[in-house]
matplotlib code that plots the C-alpha trace (Angstrom):
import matplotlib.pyplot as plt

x = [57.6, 56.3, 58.8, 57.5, 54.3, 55.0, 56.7, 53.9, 51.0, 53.7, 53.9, 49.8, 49.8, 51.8, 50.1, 46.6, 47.8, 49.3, 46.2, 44.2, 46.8, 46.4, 42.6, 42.9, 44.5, 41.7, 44.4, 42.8, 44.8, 42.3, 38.5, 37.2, 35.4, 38.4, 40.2, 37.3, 37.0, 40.5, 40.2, 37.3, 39.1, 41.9, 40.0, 38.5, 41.7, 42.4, 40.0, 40.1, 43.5, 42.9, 39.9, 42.3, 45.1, 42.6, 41.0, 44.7, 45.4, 42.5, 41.8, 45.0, 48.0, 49.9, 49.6, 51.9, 54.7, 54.7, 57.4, 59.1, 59.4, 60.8, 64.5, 66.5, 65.3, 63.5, 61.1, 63.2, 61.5, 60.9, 63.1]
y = [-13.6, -9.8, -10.5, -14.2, -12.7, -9.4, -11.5, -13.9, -10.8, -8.8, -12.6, -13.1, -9.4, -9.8, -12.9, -11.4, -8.2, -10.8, -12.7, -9.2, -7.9, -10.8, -10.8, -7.4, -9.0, -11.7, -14.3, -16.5, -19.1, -19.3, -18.5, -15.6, -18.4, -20.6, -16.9, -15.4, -19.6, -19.8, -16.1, -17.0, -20.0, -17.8, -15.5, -18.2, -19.9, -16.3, -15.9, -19.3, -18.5, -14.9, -16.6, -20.3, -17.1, -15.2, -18.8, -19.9, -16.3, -16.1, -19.7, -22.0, -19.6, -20.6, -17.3, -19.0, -18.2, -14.0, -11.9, -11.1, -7.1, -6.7, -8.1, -5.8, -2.8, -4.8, -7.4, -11.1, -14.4, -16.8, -19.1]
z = [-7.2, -8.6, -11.3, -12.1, -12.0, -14.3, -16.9, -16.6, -17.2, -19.9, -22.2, -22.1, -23.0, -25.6, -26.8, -26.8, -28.7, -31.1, -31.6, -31.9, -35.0, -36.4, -36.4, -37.9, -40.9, -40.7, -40.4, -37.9, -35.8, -32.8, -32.4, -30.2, -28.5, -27.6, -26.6, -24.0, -22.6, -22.0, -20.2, -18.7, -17.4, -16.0, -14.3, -12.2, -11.6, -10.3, -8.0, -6.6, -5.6, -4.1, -2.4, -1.2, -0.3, 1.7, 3.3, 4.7, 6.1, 7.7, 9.3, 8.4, 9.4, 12.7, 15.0, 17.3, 15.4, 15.7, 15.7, 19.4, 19.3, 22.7, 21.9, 20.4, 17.9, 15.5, 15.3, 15.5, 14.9, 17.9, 18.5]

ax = plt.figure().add_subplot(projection="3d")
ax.plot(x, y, z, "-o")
ax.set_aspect("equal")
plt.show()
């Protein structure tokens, strides 16, 4: 999943640096408007998911289902 999410961040990096060469060269292919709407739009996307993340660890997750540290050396699941 950190990989998914590293190649995700690396390609809208390199998309965004793309965008802002480009601009240098006033070649313009999108507005600066459309660009800071669509990162706008990411950013709450973002957060709704750290907040939805935080919601279903908090509230939703079954504490039932915890590790049994007293077999063995390790933690095992319960069966």
């Amino acid at each position: 999943m950190k990989t998914l999410i590293g190649i995700l961040a690396a390609l809208i990096t390199l998309a965004f640096v793309g965008l802002l060469i480009l601009r240098v060269w006033d070649i313009k292919i999108l507005s600066f408007e459309t660009i800071a709407r669509s990162s706008i739009t990411l950013a709450i996307l973002g957060v709704t998911s750290l907040v939805l993340i935080v919601v279903y660890g908090a509230f939703l997750k079954n504490t039932n289902r915890n590790y049994n540290n007293k077999v063995g050396n390790r933690a095992h699941p319960k069966a």
